[in-house]
MIPA-732148 format. One line per field, with one value per residue: x, y, z of N, C-alpha, C, O in turn; residue in three letters. Coordinates in pm, 1 decimal. Layout:
# MIPA-732148
nc1 = [X, ...]
nc2 = [Y, ...]
nc3 = [Z, ...]
cac1 = [X, ...]
cac2 = [Y, ...]
cac3 = [Z, ...]
cc1 = [X, ...]
cc2 = [Y, ...]
cc3 = [Z, ...]
oc1 = [X, ...]
oc2 = [Y, ...]
oc3 = [Z, ...]
residuo = [ALA, ...]
END
This chain:
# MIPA-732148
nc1 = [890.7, 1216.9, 1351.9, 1133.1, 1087.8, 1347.7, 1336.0, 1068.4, 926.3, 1104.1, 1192.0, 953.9, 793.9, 639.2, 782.3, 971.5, 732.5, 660.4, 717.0, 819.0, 833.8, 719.3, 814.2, 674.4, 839.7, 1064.4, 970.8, 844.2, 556.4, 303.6, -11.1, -327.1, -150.9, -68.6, 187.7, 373.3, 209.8, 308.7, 556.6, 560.5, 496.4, 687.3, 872.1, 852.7, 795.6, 567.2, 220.6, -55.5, -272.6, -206.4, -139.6, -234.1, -365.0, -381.8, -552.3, -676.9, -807.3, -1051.9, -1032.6, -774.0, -820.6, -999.1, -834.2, -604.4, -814.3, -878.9, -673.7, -622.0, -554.8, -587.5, -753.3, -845.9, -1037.9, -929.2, -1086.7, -1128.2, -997.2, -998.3, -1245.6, -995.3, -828.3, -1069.5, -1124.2, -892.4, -838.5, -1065.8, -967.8, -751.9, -500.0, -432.4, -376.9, -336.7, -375.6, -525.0, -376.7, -131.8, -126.6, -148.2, 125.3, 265.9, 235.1, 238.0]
nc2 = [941.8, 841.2, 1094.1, 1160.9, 971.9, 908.8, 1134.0, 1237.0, 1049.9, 830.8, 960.6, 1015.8, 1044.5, 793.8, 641.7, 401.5, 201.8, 55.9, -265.4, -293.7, -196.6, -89.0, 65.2, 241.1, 313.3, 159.9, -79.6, -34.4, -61.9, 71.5, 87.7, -25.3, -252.3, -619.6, -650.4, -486.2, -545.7, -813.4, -798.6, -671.8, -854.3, -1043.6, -904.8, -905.3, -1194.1, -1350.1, -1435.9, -1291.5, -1285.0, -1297.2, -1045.4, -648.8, -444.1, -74.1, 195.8, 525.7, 488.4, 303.1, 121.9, 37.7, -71.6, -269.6, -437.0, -531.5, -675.8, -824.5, -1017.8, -1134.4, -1002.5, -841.8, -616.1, -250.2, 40.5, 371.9, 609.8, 779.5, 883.7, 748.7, 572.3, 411.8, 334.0, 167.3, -33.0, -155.8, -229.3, -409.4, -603.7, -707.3, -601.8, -345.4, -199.8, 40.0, 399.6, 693.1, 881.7, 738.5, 717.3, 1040.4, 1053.8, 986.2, 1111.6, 1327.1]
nc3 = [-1075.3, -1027.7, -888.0, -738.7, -591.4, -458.7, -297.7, -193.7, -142.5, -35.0, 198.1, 380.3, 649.1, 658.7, 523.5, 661.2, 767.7, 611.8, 432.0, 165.5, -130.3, -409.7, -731.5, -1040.7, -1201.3, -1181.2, -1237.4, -1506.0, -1546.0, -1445.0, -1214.0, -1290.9, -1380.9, -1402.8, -1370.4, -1133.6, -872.2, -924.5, -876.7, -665.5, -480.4, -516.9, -393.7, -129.5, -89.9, -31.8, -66.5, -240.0, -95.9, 184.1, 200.9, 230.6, 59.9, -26.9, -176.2, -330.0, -593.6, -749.5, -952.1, -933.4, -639.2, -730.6, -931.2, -778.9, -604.0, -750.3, -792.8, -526.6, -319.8, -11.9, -32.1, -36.6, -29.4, -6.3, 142.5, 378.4, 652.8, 897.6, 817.7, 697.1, 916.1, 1096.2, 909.8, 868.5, 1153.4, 1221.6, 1055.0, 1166.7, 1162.5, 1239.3, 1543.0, 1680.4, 1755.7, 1662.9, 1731.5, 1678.7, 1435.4, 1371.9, 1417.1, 1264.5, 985.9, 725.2]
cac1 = [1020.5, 1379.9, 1406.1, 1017.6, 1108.1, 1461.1, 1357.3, 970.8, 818.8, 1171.8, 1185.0, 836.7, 810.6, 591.5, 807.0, 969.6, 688.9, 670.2, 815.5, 828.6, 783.6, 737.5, 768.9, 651.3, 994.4, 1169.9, 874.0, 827.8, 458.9, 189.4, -83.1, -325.7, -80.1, -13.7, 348.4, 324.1, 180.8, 374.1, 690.2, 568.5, 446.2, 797.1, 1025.6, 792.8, 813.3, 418.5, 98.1, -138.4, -397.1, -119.5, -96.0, -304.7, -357.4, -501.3, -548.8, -836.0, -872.9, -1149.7, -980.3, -650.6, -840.0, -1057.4, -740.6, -571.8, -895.1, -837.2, -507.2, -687.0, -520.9, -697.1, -824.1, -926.6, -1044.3, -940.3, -1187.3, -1070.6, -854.4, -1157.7, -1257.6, -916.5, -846.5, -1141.9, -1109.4, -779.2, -874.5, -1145.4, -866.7, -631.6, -386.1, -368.4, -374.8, -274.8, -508.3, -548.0, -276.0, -40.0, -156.0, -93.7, 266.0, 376.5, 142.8, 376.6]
cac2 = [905.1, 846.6, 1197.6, 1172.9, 808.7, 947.8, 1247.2, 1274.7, 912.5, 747.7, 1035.6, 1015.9, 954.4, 644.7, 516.7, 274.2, 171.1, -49.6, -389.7, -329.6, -101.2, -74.6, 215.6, 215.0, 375.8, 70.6, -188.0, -16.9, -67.5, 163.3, 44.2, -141.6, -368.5, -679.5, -685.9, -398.6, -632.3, -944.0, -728.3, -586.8, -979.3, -1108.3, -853.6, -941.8, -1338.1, -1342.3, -1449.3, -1191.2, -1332.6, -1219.8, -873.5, -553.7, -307.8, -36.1, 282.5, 519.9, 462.2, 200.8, 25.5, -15.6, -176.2, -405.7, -508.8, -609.9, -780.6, -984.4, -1076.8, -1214.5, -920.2, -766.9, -430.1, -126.4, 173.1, 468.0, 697.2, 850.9, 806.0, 717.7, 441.6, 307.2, 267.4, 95.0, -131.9, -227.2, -258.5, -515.8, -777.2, -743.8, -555.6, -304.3, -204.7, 117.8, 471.7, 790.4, 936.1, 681.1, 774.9, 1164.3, 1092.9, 937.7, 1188.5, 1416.8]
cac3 = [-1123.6, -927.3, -757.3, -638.9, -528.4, -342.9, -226.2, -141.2, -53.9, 57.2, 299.0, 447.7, 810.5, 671.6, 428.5, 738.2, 827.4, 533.7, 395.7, 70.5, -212.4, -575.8, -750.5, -1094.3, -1337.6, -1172.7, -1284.5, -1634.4, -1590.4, -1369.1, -1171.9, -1261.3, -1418.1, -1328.5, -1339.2, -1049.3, -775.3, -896.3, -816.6, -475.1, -399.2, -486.4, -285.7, 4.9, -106.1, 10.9, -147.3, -232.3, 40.4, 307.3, 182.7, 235.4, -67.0, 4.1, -284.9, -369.4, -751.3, -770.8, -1076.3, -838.5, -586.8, -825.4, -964.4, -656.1, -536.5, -877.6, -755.5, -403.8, -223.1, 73.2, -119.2, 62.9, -175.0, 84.2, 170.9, 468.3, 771.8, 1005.5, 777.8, 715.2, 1056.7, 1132.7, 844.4, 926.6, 1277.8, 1184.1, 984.8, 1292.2, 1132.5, 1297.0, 1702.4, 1717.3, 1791.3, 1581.3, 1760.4, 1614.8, 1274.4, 1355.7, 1459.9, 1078.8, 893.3, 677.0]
cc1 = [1120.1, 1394.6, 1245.1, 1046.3, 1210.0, 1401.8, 1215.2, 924.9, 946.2, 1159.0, 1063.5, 875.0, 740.7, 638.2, 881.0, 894.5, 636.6, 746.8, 851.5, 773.6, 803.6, 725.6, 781.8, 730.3, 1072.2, 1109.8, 895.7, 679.3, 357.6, 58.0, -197.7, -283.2, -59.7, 81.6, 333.4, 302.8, 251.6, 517.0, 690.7, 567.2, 610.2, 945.0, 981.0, 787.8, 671.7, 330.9, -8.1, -260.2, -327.5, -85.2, -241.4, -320.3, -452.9, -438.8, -675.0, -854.0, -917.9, -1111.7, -859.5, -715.8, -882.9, -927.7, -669.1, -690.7, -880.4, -758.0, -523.8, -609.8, -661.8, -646.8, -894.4, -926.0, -1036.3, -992.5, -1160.9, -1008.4, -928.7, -1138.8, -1168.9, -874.5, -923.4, -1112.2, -982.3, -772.0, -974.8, -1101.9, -744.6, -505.3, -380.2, -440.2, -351.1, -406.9, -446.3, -422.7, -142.4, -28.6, -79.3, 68.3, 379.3, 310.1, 242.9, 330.3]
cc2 = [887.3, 932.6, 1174.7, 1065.6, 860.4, 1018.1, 1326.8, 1134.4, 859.4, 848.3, 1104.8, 987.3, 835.1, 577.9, 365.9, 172.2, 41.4, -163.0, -393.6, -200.2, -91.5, 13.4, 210.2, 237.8, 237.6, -76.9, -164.5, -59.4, 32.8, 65.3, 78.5, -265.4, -465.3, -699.5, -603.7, -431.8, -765.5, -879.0, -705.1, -796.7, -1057.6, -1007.2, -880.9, -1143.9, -1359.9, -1347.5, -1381.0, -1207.0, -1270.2, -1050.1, -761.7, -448.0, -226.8, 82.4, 351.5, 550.3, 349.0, 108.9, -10.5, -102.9, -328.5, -479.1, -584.8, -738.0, -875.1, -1034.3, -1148.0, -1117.8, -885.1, -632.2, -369.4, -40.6, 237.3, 602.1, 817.3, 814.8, 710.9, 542.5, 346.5, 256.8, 141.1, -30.7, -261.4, -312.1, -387.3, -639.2, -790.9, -697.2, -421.4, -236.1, -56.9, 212.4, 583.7, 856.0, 877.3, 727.5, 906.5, 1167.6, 1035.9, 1024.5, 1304.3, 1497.4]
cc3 = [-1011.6, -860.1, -661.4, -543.6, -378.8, -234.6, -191.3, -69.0, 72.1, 228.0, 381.7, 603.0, 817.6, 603.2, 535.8, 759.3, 675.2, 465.5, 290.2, 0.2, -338.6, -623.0, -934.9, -1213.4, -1313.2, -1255.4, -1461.7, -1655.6, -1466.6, -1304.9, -1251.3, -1318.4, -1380.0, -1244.1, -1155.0, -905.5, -768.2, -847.6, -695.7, -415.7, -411.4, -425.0, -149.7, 16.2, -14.7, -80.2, -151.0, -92.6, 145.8, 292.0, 210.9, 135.8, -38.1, -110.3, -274.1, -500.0, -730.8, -862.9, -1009.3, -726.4, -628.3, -860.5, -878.4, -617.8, -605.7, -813.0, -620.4, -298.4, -136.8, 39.5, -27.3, -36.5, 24.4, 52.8, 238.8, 592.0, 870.5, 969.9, 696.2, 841.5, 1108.7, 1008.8, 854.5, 1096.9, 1286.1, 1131.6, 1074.9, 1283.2, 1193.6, 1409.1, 1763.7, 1704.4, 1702.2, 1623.9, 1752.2, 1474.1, 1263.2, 1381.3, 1369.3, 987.5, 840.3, 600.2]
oc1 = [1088.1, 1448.6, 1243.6, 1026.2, 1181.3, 1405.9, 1217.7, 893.6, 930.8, 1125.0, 1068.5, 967.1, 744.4, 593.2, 855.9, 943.0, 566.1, 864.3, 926.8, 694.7, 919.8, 630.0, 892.9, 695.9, 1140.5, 1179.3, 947.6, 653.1, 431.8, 38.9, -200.3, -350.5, -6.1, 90.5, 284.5, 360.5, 265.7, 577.4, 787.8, 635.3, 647.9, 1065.4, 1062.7, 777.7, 700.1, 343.5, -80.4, -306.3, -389.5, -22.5, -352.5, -258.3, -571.2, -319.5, -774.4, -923.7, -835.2, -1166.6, -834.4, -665.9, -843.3, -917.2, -666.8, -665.4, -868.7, -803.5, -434.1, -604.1, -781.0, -546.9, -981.9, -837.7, -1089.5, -956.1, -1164.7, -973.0, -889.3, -1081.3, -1208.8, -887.3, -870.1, -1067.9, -979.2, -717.5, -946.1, -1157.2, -654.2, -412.8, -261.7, -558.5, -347.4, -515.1, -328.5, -353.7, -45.2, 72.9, 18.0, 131.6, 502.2, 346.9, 318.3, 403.7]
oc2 = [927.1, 905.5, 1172.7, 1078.5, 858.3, 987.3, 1447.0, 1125.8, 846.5, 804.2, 1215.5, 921.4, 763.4, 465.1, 249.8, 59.8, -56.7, -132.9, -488.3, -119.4, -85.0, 81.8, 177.0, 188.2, 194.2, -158.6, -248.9, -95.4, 22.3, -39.9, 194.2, -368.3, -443.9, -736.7, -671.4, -366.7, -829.5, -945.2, -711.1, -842.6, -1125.5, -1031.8, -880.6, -1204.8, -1396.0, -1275.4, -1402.3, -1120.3, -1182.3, -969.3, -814.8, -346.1, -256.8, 82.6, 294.2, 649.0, 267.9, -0.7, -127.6, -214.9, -440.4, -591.9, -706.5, -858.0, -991.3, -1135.4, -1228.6, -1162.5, -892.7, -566.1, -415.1, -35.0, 193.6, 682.0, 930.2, 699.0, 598.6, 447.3, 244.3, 137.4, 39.0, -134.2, -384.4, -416.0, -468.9, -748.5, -872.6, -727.0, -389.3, -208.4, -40.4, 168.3, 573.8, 890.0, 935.1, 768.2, 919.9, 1272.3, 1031.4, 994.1, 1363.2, 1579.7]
oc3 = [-899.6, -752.9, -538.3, -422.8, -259.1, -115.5, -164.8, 49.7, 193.5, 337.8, 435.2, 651.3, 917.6, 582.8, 503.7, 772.2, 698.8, 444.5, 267.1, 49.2, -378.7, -586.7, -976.2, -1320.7, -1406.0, -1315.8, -1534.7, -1770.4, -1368.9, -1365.7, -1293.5, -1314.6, -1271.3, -1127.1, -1064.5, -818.4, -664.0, -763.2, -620.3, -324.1, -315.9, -418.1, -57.6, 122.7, 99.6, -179.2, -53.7, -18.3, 205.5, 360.6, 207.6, 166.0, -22.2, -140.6, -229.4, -523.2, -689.1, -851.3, -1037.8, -715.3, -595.6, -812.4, -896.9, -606.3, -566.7, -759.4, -595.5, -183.9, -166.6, 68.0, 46.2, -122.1, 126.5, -33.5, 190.0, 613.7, 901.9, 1022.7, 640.3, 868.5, 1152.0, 1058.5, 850.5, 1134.1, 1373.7, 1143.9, 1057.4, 1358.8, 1184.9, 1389.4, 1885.6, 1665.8, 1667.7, 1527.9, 1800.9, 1417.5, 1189.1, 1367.2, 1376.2, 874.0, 917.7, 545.4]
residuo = [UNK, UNK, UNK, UNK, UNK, UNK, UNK, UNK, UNK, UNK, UNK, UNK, UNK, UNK, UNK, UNK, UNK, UNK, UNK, UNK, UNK, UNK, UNK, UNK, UNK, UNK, UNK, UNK, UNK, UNK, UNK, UNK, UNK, UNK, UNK, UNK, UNK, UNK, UNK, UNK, UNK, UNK, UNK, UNK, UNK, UNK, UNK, UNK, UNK, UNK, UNK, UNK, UNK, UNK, UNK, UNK, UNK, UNK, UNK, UNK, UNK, UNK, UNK, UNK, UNK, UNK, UNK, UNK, UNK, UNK, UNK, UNK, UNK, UNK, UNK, UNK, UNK, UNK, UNK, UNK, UNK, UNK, UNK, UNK, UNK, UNK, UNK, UNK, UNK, UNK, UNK, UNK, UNK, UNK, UNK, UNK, UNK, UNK, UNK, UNK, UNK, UNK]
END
């Protein structure tokens, strides 16, 4: 809801580090909804192909992959890294990770 939104995610040390965010009281629908992703895809004005979703409920990724997002089911830190590291997104080393980890 609105205070988790304010006052646990906004105040992450990773919520910067993102472009965009949907949070699902403001949508009025939960993941894996459509609406959900067409909301995140139009505050980012980007076509699911340009985006990264990553989640680990298996029915959140499937759904995304519908949507032609690049889906990651997360596993563990290891093998998001590397996965990410493999589509060029991202450059950075484990000890980047530990220094937004909250």
């Amino acid at each position: 809801g609105p205070w988790h939104a304010e006052y646990q995610i906004r105040a992450s040390a990773a919520f910067p580090l993102f472009d965009a965010v949907t949070f699902s009281f403001e949508v009025g629908a939960a993941k894996p909804d459509r609406r959900m992703f067409f909301d995140l895809l139009g505050k980012l004005g980007l076509m699911a192909e340009q985006c990264v979703f990553i989640d680990d409920l298996p029915g959140h990724v499937a759904a995304a992959g519908a949507l032609r997002f690049r889906a990651l089911r997360f596993t563990s830190r290891e093998a998001l890294i590397a996965d990410l590291a493999r589509w060029g997104v991202w450059s950075g080393t484990e000890d980047d990770v530990d220094s937004i980890a909250t």
